[in-house]
C-alpha positions in Angstrom: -54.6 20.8 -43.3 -54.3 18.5 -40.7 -52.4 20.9 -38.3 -55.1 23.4 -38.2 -57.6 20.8 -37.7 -55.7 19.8 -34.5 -55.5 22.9 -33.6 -59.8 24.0 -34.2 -60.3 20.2 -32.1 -61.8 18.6 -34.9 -60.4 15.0 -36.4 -59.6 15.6 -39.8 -59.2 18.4 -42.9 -62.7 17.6 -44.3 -64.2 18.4 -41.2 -63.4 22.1 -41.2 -65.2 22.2 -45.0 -68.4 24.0 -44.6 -67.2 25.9 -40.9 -67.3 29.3 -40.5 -64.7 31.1 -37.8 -68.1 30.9 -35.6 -67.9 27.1 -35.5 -64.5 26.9 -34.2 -63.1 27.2 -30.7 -61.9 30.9 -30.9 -62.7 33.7 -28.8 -65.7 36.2 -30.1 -63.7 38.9 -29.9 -60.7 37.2 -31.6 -63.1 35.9 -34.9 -63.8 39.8 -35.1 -60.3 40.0 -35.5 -59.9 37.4 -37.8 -62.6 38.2 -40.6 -61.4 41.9 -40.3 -57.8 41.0 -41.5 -59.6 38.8 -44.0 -61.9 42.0 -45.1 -58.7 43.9 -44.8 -56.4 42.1 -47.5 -59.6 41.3 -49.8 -60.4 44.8 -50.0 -56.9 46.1 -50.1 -55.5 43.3 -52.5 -52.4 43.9 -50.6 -50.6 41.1 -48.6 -50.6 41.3 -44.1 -47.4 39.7 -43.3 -45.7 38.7 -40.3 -47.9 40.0 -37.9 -48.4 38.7 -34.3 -52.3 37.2 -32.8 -53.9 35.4 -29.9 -56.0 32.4 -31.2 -58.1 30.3 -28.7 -57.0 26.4 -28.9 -59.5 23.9 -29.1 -57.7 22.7 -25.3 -59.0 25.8 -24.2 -55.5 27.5 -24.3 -54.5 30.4 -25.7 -51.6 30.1 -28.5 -49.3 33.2 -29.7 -48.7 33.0 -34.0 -47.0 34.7 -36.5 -49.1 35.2 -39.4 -49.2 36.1 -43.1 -52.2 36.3 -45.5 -52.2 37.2 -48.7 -55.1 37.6 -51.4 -56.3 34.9 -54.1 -56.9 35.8 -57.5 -59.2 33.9 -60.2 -58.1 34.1 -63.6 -59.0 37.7 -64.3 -57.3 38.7 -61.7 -60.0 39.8 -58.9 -59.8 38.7 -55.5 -61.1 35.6 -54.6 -60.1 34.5 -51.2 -57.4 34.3 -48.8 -54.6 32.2 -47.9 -53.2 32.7 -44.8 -50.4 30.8 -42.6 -49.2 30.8 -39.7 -46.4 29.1 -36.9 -47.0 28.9 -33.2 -44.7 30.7 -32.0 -46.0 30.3 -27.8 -43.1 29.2 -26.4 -41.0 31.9 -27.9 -43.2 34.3 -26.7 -43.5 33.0 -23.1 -39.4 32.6 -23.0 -39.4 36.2 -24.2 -41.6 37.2 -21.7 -39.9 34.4 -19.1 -36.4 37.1 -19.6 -38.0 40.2 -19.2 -39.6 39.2 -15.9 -35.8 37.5 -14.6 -34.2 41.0 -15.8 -36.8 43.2 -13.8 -36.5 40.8 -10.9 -33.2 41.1 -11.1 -32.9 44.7 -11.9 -35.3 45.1 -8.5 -32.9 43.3 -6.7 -29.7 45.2 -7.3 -32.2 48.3 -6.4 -33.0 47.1 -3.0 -29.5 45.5 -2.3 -28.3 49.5 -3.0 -30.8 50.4 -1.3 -29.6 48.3 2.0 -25.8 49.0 1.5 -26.7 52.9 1.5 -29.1 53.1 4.4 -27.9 50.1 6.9 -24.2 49.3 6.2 -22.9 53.2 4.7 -24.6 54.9 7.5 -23.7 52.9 10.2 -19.8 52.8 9.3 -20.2 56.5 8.9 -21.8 56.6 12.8 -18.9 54.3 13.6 -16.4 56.4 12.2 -17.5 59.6 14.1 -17.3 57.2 16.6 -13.5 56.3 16.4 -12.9 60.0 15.7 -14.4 61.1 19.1 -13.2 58.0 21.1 -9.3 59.5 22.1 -11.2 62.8 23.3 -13.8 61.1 25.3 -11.6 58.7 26.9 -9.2 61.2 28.2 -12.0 63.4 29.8 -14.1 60.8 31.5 -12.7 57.2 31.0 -16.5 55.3 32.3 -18.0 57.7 29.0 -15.2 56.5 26.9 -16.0 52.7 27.6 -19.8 53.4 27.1 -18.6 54.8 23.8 -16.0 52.0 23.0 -19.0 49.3 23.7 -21.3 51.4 21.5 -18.5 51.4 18.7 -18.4 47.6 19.3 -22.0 47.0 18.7 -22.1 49.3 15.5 -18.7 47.6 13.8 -20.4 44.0 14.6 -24.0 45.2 13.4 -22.1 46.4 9.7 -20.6 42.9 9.3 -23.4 41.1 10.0 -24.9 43.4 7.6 -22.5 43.1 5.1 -22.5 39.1 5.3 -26.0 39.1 4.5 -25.7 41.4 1.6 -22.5 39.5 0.0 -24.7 36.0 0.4 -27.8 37.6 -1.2 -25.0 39.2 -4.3 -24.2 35.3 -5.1 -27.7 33.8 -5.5 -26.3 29.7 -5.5 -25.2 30.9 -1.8 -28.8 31.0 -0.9 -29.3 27.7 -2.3 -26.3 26.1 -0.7 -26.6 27.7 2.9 -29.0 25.9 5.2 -32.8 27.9 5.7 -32.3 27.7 9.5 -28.6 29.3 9.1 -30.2 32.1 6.8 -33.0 32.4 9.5 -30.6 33.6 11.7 -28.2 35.9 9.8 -31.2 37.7 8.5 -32.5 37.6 12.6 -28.4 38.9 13.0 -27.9 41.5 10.4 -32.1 43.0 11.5 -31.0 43.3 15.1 -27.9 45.4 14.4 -30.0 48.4 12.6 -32.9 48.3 14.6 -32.8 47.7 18.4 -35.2 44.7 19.5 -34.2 40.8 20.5 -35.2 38.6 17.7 -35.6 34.4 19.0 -34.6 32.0 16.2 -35.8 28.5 17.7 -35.1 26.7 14.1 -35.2 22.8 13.5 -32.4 21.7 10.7 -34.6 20.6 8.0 -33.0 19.1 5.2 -33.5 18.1 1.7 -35.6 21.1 0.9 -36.4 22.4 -2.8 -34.7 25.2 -3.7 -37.1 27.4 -4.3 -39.4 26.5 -1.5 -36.1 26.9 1.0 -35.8 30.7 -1.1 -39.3 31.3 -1.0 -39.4 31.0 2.6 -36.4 32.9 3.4 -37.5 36.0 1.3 -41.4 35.7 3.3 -39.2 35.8 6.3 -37.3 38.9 5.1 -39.8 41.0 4.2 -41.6 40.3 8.1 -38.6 41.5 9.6 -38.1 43.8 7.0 -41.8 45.2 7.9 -41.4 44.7 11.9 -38.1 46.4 12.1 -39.8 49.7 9.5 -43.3 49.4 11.3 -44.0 47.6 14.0 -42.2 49.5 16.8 -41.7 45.9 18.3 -39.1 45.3 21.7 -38.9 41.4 20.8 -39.9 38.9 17.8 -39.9 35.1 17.0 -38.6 33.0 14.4 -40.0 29.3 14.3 -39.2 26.8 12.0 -39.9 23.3 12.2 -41.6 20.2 10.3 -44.6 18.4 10.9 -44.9 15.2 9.1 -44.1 16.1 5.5 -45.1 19.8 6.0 -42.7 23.0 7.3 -44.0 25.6 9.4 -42.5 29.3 9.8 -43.7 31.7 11.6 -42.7 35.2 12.7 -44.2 36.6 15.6 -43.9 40.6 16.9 -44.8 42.3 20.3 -45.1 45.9 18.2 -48.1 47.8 17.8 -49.9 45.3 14.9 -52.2 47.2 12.9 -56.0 46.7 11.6 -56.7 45.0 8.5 -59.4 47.6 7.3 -56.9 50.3 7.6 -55.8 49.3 4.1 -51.9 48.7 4.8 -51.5 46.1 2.3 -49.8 47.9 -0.3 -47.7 49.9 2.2 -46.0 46.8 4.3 -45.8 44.4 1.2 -48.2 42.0 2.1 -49.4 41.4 -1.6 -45.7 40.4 -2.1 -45.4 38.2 0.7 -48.8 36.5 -0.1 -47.3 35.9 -3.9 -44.4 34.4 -2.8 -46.1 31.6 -1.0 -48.5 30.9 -3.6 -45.4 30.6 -5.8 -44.2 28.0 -3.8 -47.6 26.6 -3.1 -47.7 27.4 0.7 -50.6 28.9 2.6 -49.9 31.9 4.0 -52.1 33.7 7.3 -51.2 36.9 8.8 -53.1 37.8 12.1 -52.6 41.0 13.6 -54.6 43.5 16.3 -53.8 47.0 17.0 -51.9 46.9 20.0 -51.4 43.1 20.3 -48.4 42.3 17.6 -48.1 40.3 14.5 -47.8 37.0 13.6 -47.2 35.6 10.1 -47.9 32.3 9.6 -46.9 29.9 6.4 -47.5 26.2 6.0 -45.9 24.4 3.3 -45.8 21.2 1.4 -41.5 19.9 2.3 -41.8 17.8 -1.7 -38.2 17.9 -2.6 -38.7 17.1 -6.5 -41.2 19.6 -6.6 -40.9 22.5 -9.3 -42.6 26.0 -9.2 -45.3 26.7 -12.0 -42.3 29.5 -13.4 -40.0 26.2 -14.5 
């Protein structure tokens, strides 16, 4: 019919007359496929239904159906053929598969935002409540220790908030979307600083009018390479920039730490395959130079095209 002939690339019904499944666009492997269920319900006189295949569009595509076949008899009653139907079903499939991916993302993230709350913002409160604990004792024994220990209760107290601010934004995803990137630069600069002891610059231009996901997709490149200098990198001091050229925004993150070699194979271990799929998502370029001994830097260039869409919408 004259779907079918659409979908083998040839103009009309009368055109398929006389093909064979090598004739039309489908894979090799998936005409196997095809003349084996074929062989399969002939032989079997027994119907295939409702059975899910990959067929190769004559736009080079490849669409997802839901098939039935079921034999032909002749007048005796022997098998004579096939007929088979079938519906697209792609788009189903894809929004199937579209879910699945949002709830492991999601699923992920809940991990790692446990993750943080346990490691950065539980064990510094418990630090700080030792802290509090101790404080009356010290001070009455040796008031000068008690005010190093007051100061160092201070910094631990303001470290968890900043912490905890970061963590409550991340919990409410429009909050990401809402906040400015240069204002996310620096609480995620903030809430890095008070786990990890180093000086982290933020020199940020206010860029505006930025697509959501390329503002998210920056800030989570940005995370993991502070994420990856405060774990790794034994670094004193690091640099946020942010700016725009033209129509294009630059970040980059910069480390004074210990860098590492490329051949050493620490790809997997510091997330770089991540970081490098999150600006092709967002259709950035991303570089990352680094030399043992000489620091970091992480480098991404991308397009500022407010309408633009990912290729997930």
């Amino acid at each position: 019919n004259v779907n079918f002939a659409k979908d083998a690339g040839l103009s009309s019904p009368a055109d398929i007359v006389g093909k064979s499944d090598d004739d039309l666009p489908w894979t090799t492997e998936q005409t196997k496929m095809f003349q084996a269920d074929d062989r399969t319900v002939v032989e079997s006189d027994q119907p295939k239904l409702n059975f899910v295949q990959a067929r190769r569009q004559a736009d080079g595509r490849d669409a997802w159906l839901q098939v039935n076949k079921v034999p032909l008899h002749d007048t005796d009653g022997s098998v004579m053929g096939v007929l088979g139907t079938y519906q697209n079903i792609t788009e189903q499939i894809e929004a199937r598969e579209a879910l699945r991916q949002a709830k492991r993302e999601s699923f992920e993230e809940r991990q790692r935002l446990a993750r943080e709350l346990h490691d950065a913002v539980s064990q510094t409160l418990w630090t700080a409540s030792l802290m509090a604990d101790l404080l009356p004792t010290v001070w009455g024994k040796d008031r000068e220790e008690g005010e190093k220990t007051l100061a160092k209760l201070q910094l631990l107290t303001k470290g968890a908030l900043a912490e905890m601010r970061m963590l409550l934004l991340e919990l409410r995803p429009a909050s990401l979307v809402e906040t400015e990137l240069k204002k996310l630069l620096e609480r995620l600069a903030e809430a890095t600083m008070s786990r990890k002891k180093m000086e982290i610059v933020v020199l940020a231009d206010s860029i505006s009018d930025i697509h959501p996901d390329t503002k998210i997709g920056l800030y989570r490149i940005a995370q993991e390479s502070l994420n990856n200098i405060a774990r790794h990198s034994r670094a004193e001091h690091a640099k946020i920039s942010l700016k725009q050229v033209d129509d294009e925004i630059h970040l980059i993150i910069s480390d004074d730490g210990r860098g590492f070699s490329k051949e050493n194979n620490v790809t997997d271990r510091m997330g770089l395959n991540i970081m490098h799929e999150r600006a092709a998502d967002i259709g950035a370029q991303l570089s990352i130079d680094s030399e043992v001994g000489k620091g970091t830097t992480v480098t991404v260039l991308c397009a500022n095209q407010p309408g633009r869409r990912n290729n997930h919408e």
